[in-house]
C-alpha positions in Angstrom: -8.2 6.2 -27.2 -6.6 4.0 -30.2 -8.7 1.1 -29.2 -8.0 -2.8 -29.2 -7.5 -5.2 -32.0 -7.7 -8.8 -31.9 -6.2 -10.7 -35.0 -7.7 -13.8 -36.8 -7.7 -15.6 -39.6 -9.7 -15.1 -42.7 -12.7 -16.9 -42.2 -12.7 -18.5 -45.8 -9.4 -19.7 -45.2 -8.3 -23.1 -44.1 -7.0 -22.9 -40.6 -4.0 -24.9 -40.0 -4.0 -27.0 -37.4 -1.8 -25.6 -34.2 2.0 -26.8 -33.2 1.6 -26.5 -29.2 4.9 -26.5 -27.5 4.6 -27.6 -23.7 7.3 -26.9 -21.4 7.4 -28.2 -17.6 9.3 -26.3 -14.8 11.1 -28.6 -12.1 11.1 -25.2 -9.9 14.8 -26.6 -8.7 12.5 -29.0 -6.7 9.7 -27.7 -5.7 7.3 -29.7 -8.5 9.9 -32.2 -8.9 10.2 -33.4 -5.4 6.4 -34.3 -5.4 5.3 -34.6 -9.1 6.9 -36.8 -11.6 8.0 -34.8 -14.1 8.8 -37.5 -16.8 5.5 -38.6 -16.6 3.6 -35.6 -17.1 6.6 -34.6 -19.8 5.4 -38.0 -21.7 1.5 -37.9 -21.5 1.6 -33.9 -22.6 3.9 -35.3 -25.5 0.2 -37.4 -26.5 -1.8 -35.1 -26.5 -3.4 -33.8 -29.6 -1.4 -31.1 -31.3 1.2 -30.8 -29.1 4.5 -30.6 -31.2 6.6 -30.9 -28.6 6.9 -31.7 -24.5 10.5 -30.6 -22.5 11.4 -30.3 -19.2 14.1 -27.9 -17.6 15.2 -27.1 -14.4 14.2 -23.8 -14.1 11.9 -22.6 -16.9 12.5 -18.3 -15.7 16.1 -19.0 -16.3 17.5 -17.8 -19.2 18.3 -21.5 -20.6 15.0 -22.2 -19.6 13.6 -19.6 -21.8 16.2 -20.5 -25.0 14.2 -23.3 -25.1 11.2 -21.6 -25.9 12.7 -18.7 -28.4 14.3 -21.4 -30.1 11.3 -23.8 -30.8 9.5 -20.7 -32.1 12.6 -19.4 -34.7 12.5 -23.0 -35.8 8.9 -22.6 -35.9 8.8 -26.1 -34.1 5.7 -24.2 -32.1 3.4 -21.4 -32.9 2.2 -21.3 -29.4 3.0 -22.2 -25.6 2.3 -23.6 -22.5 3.8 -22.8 -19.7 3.3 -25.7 -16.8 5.6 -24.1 -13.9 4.9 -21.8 -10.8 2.2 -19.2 -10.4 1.7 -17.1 -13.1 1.6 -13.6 -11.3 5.6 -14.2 -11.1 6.9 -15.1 -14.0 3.9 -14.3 -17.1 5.5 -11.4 -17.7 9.0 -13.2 -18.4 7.3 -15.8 -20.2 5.9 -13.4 -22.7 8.7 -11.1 -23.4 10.5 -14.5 -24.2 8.0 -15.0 -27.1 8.0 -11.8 -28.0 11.2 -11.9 -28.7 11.2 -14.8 -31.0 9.0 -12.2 -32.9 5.4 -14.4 -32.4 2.6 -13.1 -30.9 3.1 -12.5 -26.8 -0.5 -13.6 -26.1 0.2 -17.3 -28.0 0.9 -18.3 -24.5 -1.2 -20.0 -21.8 0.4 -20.7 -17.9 -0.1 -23.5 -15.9 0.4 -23.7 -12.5 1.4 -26.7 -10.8 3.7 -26.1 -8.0 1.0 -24.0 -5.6 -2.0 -26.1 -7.1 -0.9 -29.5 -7.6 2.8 -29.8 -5.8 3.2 -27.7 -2.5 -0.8 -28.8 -2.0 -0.4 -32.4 -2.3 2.9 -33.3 -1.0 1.6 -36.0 1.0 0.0 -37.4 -2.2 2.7 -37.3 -5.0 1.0 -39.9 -7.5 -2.3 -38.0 -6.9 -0.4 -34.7 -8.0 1.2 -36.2 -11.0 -2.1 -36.8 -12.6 -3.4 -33.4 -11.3 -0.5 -32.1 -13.2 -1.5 -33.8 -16.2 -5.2 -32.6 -16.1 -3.9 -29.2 -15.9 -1.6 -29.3 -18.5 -3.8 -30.9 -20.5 -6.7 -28.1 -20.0 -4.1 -25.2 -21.3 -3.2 -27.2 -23.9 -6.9 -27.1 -24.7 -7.1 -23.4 -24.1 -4.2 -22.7 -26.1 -5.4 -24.3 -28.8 -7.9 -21.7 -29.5 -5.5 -19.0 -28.9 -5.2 -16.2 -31.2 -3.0 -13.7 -32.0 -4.0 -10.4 -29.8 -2.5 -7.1 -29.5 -2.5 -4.5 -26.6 -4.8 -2.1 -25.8 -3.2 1.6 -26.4 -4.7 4.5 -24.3 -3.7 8.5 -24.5 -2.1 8.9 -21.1 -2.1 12.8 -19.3 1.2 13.6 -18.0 0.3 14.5 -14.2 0.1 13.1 -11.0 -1.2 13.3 -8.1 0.3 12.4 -4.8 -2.2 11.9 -2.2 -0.2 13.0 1.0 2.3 15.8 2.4 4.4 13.7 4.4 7.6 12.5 3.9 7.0 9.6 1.3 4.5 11.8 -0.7 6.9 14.9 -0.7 10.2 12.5 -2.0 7.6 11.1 -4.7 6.6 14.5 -6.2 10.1 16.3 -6.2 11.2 12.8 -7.9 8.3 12.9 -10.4 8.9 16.7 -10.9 12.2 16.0 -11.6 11.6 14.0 -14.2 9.7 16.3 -16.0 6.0 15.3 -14.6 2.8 18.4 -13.2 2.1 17.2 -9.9 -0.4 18.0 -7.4 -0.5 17.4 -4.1 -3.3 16.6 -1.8 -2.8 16.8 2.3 -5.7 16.2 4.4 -4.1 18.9 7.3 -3.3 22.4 6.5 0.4 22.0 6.8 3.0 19.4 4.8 5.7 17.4 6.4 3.4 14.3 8.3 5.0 13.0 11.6 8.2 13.8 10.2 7.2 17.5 11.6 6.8 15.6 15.8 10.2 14.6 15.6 13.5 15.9 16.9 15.6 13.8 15.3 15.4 10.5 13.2 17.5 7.1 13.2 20.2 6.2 12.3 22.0 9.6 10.8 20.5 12.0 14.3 20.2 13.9 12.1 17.6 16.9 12.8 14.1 16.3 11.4 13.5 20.1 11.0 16.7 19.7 9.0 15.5 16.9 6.5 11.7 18.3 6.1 13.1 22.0 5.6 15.9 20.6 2.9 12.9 19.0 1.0 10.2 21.4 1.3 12.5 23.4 0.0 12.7 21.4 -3.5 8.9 21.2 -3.2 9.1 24.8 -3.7 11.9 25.5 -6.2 10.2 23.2 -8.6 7.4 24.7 -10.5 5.7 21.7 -11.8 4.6 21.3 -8.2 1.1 22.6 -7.1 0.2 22.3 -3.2 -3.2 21.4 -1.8 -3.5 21.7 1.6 -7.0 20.7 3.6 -8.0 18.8 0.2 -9.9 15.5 0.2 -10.6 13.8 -3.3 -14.8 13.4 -3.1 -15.2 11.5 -6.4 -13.0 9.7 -8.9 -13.7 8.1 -12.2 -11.9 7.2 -15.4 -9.0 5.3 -15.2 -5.6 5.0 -15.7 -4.1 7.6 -17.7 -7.3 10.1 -17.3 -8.6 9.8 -13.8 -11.1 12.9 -13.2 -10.8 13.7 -9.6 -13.1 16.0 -8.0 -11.4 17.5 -4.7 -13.0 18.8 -1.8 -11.0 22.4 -0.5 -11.4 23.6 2.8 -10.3 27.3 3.2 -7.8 28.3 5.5 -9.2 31.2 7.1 -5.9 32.8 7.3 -3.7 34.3 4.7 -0.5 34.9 4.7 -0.7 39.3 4.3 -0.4 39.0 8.4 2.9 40.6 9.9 4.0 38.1 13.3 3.0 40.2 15.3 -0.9 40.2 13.9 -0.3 36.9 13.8 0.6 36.9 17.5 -1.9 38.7 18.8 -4.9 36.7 16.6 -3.9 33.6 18.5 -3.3 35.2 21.7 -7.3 36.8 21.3 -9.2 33.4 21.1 -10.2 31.8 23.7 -10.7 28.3 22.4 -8.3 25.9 23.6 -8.1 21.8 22.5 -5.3 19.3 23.0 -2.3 20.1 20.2 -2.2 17.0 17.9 1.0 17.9 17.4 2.8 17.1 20.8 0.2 14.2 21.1 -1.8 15.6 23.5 1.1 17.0 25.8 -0.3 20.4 25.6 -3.0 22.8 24.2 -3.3 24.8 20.9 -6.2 27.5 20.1 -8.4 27.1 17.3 -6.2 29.4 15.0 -3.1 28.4 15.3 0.6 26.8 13.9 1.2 23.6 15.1 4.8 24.9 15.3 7.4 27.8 14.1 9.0 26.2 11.4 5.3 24.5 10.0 4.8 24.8 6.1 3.4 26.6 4.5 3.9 29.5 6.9 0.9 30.6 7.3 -1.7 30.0 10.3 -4.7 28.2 9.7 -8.3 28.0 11.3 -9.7 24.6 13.0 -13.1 24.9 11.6 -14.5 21.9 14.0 -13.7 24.1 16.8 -13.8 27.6 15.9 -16.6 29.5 17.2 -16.7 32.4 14.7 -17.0 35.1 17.3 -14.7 37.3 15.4 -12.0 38.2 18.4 -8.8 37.2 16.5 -10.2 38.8 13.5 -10.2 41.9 15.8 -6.9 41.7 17.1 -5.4 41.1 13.6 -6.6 44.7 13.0 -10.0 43.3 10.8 -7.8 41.8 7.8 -6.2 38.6 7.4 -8.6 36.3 8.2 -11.9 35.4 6.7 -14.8 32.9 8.9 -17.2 33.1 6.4 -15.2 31.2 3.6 -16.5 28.2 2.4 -15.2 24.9 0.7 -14.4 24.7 -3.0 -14.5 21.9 -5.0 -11.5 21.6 -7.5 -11.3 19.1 -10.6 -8.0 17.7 -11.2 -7.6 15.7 -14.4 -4.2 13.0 -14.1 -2.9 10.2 -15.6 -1.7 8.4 -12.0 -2.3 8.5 -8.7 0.5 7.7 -5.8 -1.3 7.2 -2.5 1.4 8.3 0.7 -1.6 8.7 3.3 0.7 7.7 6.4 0.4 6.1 9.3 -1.3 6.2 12.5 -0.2 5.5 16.0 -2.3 2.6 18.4 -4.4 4.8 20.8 -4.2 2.3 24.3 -7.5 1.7 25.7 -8.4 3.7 28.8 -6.9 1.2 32.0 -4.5 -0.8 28.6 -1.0 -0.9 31.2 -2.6 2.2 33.4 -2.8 4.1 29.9 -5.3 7.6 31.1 -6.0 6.3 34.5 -2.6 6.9 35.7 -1.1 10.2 34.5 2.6 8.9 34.4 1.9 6.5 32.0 2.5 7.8 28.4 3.4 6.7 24.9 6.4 6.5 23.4 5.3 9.3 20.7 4.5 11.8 24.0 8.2 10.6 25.2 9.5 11.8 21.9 8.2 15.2 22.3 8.7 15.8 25.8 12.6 14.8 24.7 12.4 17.3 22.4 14.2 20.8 23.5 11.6 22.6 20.9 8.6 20.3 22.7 6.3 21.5 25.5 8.5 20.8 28.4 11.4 22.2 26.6 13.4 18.5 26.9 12.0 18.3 30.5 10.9 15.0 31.7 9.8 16.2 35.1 5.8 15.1 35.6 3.7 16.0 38.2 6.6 18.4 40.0 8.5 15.3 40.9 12.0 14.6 39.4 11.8 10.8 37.2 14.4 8.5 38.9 12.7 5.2 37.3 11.1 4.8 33.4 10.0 1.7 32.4 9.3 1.3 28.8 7.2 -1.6 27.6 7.7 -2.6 23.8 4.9 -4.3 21.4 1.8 -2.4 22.6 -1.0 -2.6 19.6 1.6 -5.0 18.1 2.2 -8.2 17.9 -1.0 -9.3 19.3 -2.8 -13.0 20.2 -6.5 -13.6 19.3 -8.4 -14.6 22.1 -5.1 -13.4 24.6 -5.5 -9.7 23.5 -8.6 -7.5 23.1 -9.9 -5.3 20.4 -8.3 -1.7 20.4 -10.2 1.3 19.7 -10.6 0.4 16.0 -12.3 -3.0 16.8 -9.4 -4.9 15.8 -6.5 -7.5 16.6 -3.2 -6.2 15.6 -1.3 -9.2 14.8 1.4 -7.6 13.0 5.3 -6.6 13.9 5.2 -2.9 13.8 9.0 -3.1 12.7 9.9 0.3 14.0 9.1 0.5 17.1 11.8 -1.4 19.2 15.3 0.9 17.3 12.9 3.9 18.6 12.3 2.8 21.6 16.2 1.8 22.1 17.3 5.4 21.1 14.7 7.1 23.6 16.0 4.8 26.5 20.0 5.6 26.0 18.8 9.3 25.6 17.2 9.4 28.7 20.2 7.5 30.3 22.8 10.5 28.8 20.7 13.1 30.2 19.6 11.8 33.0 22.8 9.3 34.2 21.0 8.7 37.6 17.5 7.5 36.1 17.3 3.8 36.3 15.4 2.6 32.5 14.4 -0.3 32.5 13.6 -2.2 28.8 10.4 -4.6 29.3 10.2 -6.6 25.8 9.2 -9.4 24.0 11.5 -9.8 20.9 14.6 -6.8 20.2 13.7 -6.6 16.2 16.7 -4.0 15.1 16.0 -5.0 11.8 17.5 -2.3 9.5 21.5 -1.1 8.4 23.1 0.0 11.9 20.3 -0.4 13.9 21.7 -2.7 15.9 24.0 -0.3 17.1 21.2 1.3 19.4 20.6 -2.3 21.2 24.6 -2.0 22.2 24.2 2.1 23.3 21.4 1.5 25.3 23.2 -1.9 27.1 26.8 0.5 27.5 24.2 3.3 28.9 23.2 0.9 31.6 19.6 0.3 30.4 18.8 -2.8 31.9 16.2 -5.5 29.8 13.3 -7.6 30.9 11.7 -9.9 28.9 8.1 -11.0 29.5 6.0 -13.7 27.7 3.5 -12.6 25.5 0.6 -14.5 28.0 2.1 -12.5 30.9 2.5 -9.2 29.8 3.2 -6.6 32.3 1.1 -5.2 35.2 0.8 -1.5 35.9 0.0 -0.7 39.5 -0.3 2.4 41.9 1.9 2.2 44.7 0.2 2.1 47.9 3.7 3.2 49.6 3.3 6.9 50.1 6.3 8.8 49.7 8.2 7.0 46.9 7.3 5.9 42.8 3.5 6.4 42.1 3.5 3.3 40.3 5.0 -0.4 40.3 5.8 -2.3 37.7 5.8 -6.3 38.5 6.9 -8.8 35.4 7.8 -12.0 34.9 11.6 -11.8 33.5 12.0 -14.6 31.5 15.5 -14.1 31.6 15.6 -15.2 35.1 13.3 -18.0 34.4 10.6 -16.8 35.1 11.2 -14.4 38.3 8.5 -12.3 39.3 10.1 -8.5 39.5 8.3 -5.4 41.0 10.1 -2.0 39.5 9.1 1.2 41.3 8.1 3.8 38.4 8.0 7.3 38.2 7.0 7.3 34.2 5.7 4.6 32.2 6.3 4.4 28.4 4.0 2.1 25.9 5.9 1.9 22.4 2.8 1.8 20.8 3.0 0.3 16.9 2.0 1.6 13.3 -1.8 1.5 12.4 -3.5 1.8 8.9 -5.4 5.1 9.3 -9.3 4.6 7.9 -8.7 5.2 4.3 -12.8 3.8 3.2 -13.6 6.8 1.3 -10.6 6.7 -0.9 -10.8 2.9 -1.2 -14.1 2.9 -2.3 -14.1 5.1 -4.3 -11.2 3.7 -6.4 -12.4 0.4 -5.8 -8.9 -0.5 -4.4 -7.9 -3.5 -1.9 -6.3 -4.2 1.7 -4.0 -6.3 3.0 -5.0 -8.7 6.0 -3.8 -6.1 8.4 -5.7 -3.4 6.7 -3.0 -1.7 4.5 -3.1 -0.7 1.2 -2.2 -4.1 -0.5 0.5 -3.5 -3.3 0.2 -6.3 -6.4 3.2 -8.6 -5.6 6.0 -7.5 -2.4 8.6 -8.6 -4.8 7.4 -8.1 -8.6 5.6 -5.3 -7.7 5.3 -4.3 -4.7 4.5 -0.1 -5.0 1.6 -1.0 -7.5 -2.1 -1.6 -6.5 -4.4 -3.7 -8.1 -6.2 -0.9 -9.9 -3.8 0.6 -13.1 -2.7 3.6 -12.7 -2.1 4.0 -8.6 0.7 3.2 -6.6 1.3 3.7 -3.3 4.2 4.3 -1.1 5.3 4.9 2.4 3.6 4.1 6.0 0.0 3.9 4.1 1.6 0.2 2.6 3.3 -1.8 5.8 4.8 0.1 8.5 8.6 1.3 7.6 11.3 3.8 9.3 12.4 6.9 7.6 14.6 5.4 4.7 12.1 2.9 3.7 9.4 5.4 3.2 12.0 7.7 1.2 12.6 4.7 -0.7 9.0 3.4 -1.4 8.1 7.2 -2.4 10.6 7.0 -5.3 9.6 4.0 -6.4 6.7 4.7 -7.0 7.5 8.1 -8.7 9.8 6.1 -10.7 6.7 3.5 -11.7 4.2 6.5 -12.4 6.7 8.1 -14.0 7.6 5.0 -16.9 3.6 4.3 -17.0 2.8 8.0 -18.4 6.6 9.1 -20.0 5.2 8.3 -23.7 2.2 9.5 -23.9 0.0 6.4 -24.4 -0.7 3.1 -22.1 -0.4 0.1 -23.4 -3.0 -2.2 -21.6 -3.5 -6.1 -21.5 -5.7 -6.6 -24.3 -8.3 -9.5 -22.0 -11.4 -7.2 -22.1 -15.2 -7.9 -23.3 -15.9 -7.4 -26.9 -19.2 -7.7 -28.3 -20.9 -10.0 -31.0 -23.1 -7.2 -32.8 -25.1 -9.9 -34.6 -26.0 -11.5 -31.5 -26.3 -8.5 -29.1 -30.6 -8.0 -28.9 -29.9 -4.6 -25.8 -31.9 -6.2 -23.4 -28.9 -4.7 -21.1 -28.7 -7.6 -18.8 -24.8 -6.7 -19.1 -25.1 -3.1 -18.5 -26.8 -4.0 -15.0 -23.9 -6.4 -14.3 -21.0 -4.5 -14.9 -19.6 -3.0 -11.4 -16.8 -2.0 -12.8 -17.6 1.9 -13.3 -19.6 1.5 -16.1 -17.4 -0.1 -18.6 -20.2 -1.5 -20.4 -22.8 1.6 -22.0 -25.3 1.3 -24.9 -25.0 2.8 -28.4 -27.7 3.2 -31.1 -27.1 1.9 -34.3 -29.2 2.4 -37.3 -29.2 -0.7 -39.9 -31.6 -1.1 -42.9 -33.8 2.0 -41.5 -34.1 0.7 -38.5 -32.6 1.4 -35.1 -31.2 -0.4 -32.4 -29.3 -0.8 -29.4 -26.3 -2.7 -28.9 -23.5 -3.1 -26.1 -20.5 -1.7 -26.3 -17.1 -1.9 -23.9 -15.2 0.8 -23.0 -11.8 -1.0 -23.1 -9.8 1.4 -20.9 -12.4 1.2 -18.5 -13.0 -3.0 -18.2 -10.9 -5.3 -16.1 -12.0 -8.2 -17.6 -13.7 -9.7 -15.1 -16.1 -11.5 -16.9 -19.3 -10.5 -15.2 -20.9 -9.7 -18.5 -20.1 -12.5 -20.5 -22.1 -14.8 -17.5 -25.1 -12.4 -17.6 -26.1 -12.2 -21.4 -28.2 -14.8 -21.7 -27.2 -15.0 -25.8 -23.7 -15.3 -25.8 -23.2 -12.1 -27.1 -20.3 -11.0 -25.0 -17.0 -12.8 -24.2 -13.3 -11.7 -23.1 -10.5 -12.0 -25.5 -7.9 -14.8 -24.5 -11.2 -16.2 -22.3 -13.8 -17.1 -24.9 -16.2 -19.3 -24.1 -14.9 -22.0 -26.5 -11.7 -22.7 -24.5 -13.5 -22.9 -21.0 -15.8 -26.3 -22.5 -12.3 -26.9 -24.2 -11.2 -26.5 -20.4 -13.7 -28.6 -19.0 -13.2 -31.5 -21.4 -9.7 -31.9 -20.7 -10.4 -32.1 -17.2 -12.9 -34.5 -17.2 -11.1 -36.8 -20.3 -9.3 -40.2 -19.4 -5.7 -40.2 -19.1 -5.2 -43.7 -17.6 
């Protein structure tokens, strides 16, 4: 670690007094249109050591920021305040702006008075003028004790780790491998490829998902930089970005890969255990050593510990080699510079009687669809059920999505789903018109809501399914559909009766031999890992990315990023996509070497510090804040001392010491009572 620096000026020397430069944002109407710009422009101009007070119509714009570099080369100003938007948008603009007027980036205070004075007090546009002017007036306080600071610099490993073997976590480690980057990669499962390895083919190329996963588990394996983890779980994590130590949790497969097929073969055939197979949802059964499928990677079997007795007759078949049941977990330590998190998705289980959902065996979800569609699936492409040939599917969109406190209950995980799951309606399009080419004389019928074909030729499966004859119902959201038996012996085991909203309101009853639910994207329970890197979620319980626009693959703690289905829910391309981005992120963050980190962090007074570690107890953020021993004059002593790489900033310390001894560069304590004056002061 090279450490921080804070610059300042010689004690003994006479400080001149400060040229301020205060520049207000008309946000092409959004302040202007409630706060009166001239007026805040004129009482900034009188306040004490302010040089000068502009106005433009956009300060982001480039003209808007000429007006600042050029102040600063005439050295008009030797620091700024920015009254505008929020700063999480544009602080970063702002600063390269001074920066390159060649002053000091951290010169600069932001003021925000569109969200907190405009866009919250439109009804009041004379109270948020002189809002505006107490806010402007504090950072002109604050600035004035500003001092020159420079960035934290921190020795950065050159390795990541991508959390998740699906598609998102696969396109992010051949991206990062590409560029040069170790990688590891952690899946939970014994085998790579995610849900991509359920499908038969994916939107909107058709093209075959076996295809697509084979093409890029194939790079996987060409490039060497990659190491593969499968049935790892990361246990611990400390340090931060740019030497996280991860301790990961190995479970052993039981199953190597010496086995001919035919030893494989008989193994499976031997046990006797048999549970439903995750991977046709259910559909059909797997034993406890097993390969979810043929083309499954790696190519290996593996055991289900949870339900594997251990009574030794696969190992017997196998010829007694091959297989191990007395192996137990390792524990690996992985030392990395980032961590990209691509932990996927999963799918809203119904609730036992949710639209007939396990009471009525004809009544599946559109995943189970999927793979009884699929010719490699367990019915071979067959959608026969019960014996009985289908001559009627309905398929109900926006189950587990789209939800209505107080109209909808609590799913399985105890919670509302409120959310668009995006997806769900192209999918459930594309599996409608197939079932309508290969079965012409099945009646489908399409019970939704909304039609969201949101993505590039999407809409083009809303016109197959309409030329296929698919025929739509839309219901209300208050009166979803009802899913009944049919007491008619002889004919469909179910009934479908809706109120088509399309025919104002007429109340339909559809005979149905299968119902689908097109259930939505869930965010799977990710607490360990979020605790353990202290990370945050998103109201619907996602992985919650900085800013969607500024920075939308990076989490609040530096260093991990996160892409794919573990984020928002998104289609094929959009998880490709996110996985990229945020190799390409990790990839900038750790290409030279060293981090370069916003220098507002704690810093100690020594002369002040007495150790009574008030600070110490404070500190949550993994323990940022240690003691040292010092030895002055023949005597010893203890005395804080910040780890900078490890602080956030958050301040906790600086409220606990009860002697002032702490505070946070570009937050000391003298420009919060510089703060609250300003606030309080009389600008009438």
């Amino acid at each position: 670690m090279i450490g921080q620096s804070s610059a300042s000026a010689n004690s003994g020397e006479k400080k001149q007094a400060p040229r301020i430069g205060v520049y207000i944002c008309r946000c092409g109407g959004n302040i202007s249109d409630v706060v009166d710009i001239e007026r805040v422009v004129q009482a900034a101009s009188q306040i004490a050591d302010v040089a000068v007070a502009r106005q433009a119509p956009a300060m982001c714009s480039q003209a808007g920021q000429d007006l600042v570099t050029e102040d600063l080369r005439n050295q008009t100003v030797d620091r700024v305040v920015i009254a505008a938007c929020t700063p999480s948008l544009h602080e970063h603009t702002f600063r390269e702006a001074i920066a390159r007027a060649g002053r000091n980036r951290y010169l600069y205070e932001h003021v925000n008075i569109r969200e907190q004075a405009s866009w919250c007090s439109k009804s009041d546009p004379q109270g948020a003028t002189e809002k505006a002017i107490r806010l402007v007036a504090a950072g002109v306080a604050k600035a004035r004790f500003a001092e020159p600071l420079s960035p934290i610099a921190v020795n950065a490993r050159r390795h990541v780790t991508v959390v998740g073997g699906g598609i998102s976590g696969l396109r992010a480690a051949c991206d990062l491998a590409r560029a040069g980057l170790p990688v590891a990669i952690l899946e939970k499962s014994p085998f790579l490829g995610g849900r991509l390895v359920q499908w038969d083919r994916v939107y909107p190329t058709e093209q075959a998902a076996s295809d697509l996963l084979r093409e890029l588990l194939n790079e996987v394996a060409e490039q060497p930089g990659i190491t593969v983890y499968t049935r790892a779980e990361i246990v611990e994590a400390r340090g931060c970005v740019g030497d996280f130590q991860l301790t990961v949790k190995r479970q052993p497969r039981g199953v190597d890969d010496t086995l001919s097929p035919e030893e494989l073969g008989a193994a499976i055939d031997a046990c006797l255990v048999r549970v439903p197979s995750e991977h046709d949802f259910g559909l059909s059964q797997r034993k406890a050593i097993y390969r979810p499928c043929r083309d499954s990677y790696p190519n290996a079997a593996a055991i289900d510990w949870e339900h594997c007795t251990r009574c030794g007759d696969c190992l017997k078949a196998a010829g007694g080699k091959g297989i191990c049941l007395d192996d137990s977990p390792e524990l690996i330590s992985i030392l990395t510079g980032a961590i990209v998190l691509a932990t996927g998705y999963d799918l809203y289980q119904p609730k036992p009687g949710e639209f007939g959902f396990i009471d009525y065996p004809q009544v599946i979800t559109l995943a189970q669809l999927e793979r009884l569609l699929d010719p490699d699936g367990p019915t071979g492409g067959s959608l026969a059920r019960g014996g009985r040939p289908i001559q009627n599917v309905c398929l109900i969109h926006c189950v587990g999505s789209r939800q209505i406190e107080g109209l909808h209950e609590p799913g399985l995980d105890g919670k509302i789903h409120e959310y668009c799951s995006r997806v769900c309606c192209t999918a459930t399009l594309r599996a409608a018109a197939e079932v309508r080419r290969g079965l012409p004389a099945t009646n489908v019928f399409e019970l939704y809501q909304d039609i969201r074909t949101y993505g590039r030729n999407h809409e083009q499966y809303y016109e197959d399914a309409m030329r296929a004859g698919v025929i739509f119902l839309c219901y209300a959201a208050d009166q979803p559909p009802l899913v009944l038996k049919n007491p008619a012996s002889g004919g469909a085991p179910l009934s479908v009766v809706v109120k088509d909203r399309l025919t104002f309101g007429e109340e339909l009853e559809i005979p149905a031999d299968l119902v689908v639910l097109a259930t939505g994207m869930v965010p799977r329970n990710l607490d360990p890992i979020i605790d353990r890197l202290k990370l945050s979620r998103s109201a619907e319980g996602f992985l919650q990315e900085v800013h969607p626009k500024l920075r939308p693959v990076e989490l609040a703690v530096s260093g991990v990023f996160v892409a794919g289905t573990s984020q928002a829910p998104m289609d094929l391309a959009e998880s490709c996509s996110s996985g990229s981005a945020a190799a390409v992120k990790a990839a900038a963050l750790l290409s030279r070497g060293h981090i370069e980190l916003d220098p507002f962090r704690a810093r100690v007074d020594r002369d002040r510090c007495r150790g009574e570690g008030k600070c110490v107890e404070a500190c949550e953020h993994q323990k940022a804040i240690t003691f040292v021993e010092t030895a002055s004059h023949g005597e010893t002593s203890r005395c804080a001392q910040v780890n900078s790489a490890l602080c956030n900033g958050c301040g906790i310390c600086v409220a606990a010491c009860p002697h002032q001894a702490i505070d946070i560069a570009g937050w000391q304590l003298a420009q919060f009572d510089a703060i609250v004056d300003a606030l309080v002061a009389d600008y009438s």
